[in-house]
C-alpha positions in Angstrom: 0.0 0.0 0.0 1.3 3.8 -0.7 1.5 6.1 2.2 -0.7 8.1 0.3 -3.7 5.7 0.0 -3.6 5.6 4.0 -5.9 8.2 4.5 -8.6 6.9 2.5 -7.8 3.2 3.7 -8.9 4.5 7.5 -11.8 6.7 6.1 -13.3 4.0 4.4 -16.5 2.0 5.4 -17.9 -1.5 4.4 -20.9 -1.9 2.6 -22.2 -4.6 4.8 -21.0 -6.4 8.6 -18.5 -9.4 7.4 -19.3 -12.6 10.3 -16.7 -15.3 10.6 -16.6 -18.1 12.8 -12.9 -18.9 13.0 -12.2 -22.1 14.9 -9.5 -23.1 17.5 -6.1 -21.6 16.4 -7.1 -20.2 12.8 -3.8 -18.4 11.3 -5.9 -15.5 11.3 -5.4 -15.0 15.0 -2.3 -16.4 15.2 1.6 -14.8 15.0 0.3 -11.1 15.8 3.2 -9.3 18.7 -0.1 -6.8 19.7 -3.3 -8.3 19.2 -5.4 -4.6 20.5 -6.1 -4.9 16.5 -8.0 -8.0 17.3 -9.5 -8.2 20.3 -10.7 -5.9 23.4 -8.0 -5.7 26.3 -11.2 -7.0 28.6 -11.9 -10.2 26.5 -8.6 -11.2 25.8 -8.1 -14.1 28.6 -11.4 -15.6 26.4 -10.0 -15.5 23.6 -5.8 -16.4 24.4 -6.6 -18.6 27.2 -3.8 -20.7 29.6 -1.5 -23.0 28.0 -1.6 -21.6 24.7 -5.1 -22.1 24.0 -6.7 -20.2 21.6 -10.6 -20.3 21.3 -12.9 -20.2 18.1 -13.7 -16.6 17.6 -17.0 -14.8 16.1 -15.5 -12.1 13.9 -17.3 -9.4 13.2 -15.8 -6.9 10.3 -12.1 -8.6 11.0 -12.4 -8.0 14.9 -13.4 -10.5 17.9 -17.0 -10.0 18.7 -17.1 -13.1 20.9 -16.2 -16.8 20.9 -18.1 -20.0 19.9 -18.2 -23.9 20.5 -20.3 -26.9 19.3 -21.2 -30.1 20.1 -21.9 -32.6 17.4 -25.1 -34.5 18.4 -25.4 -37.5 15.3 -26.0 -35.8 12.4 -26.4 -32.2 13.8 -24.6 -29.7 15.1 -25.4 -27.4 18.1 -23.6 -24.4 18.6 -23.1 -22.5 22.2 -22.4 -18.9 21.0 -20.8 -16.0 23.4 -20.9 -13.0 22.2 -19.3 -9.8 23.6 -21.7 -7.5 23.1 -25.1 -8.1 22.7 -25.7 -8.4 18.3 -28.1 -6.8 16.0 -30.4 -9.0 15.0 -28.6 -8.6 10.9 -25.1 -9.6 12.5 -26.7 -13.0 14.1 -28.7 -14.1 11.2 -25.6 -14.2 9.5 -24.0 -15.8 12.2 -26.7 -18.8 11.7 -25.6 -18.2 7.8 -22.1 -18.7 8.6 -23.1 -21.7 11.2 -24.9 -23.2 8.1 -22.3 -23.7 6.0 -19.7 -25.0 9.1 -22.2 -27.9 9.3 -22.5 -28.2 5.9 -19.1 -28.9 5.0 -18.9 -31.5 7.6 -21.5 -33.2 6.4 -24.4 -32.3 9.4 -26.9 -29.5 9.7 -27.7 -27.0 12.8 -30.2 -28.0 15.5 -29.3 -25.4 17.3 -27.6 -22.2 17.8 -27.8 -21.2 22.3 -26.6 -17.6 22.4 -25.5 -17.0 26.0 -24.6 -13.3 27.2 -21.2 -12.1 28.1 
């Protein structure tokens, strides 16, 4: 990137929110010296836990917005989600989108999606 395209790099906006679930240790997390790009000072122990544990993260527009599990149960998958902050109702919808295609790709569908609050 030029120096010159910074300005207009920070000014910008996207069109729509961007939701990820990233699971345990996705490079996206990974190999960063200051993570305050990443992640809230207050939620960091839930995210970089003990041992080197790092938990699946809800992204929300390239930042952690909370962090995620699931249980396979047969063919379906529930999901325990924890978000941060409480989510608009268009962030979690796409959430269930994202959740979707997670259990698609391994073969299962959703159940269930439990959001507990932070």
């Amino acid at each position: 990137m030029l120096p010159e395209d910074l300005r207009t790099l920070q000014k910008s906006q996207l069109d729509a929110p961007v939701v990820r679930l990233l699971p345990h240790f996705d490079p996206y997390m990974l190999a960063h010296a200051d993570k305050a790009h990443l992640v809230e000072a207050r939620y960091y122990k839930r995210v970089y836990r003990n041992q080197g544990w790092l938990s699946p993260v809800i992204l929300l527009n390239g930042r952690v917005a909370g962090v995620w599990a699931y249980t396979r149960r047969g063919k379906a998958l529930a999901l325990n989600v924890e978000p941060f902050e409480k989510l608009p109702r268009k962030v979690r919808s796409m959430l269930e989108q994202e959740a979707e295609i997670i259990a698609r790709f391994m073969g299962l569908s959703v159940s269930e999606i439990h959001y507990k609050t932070a």
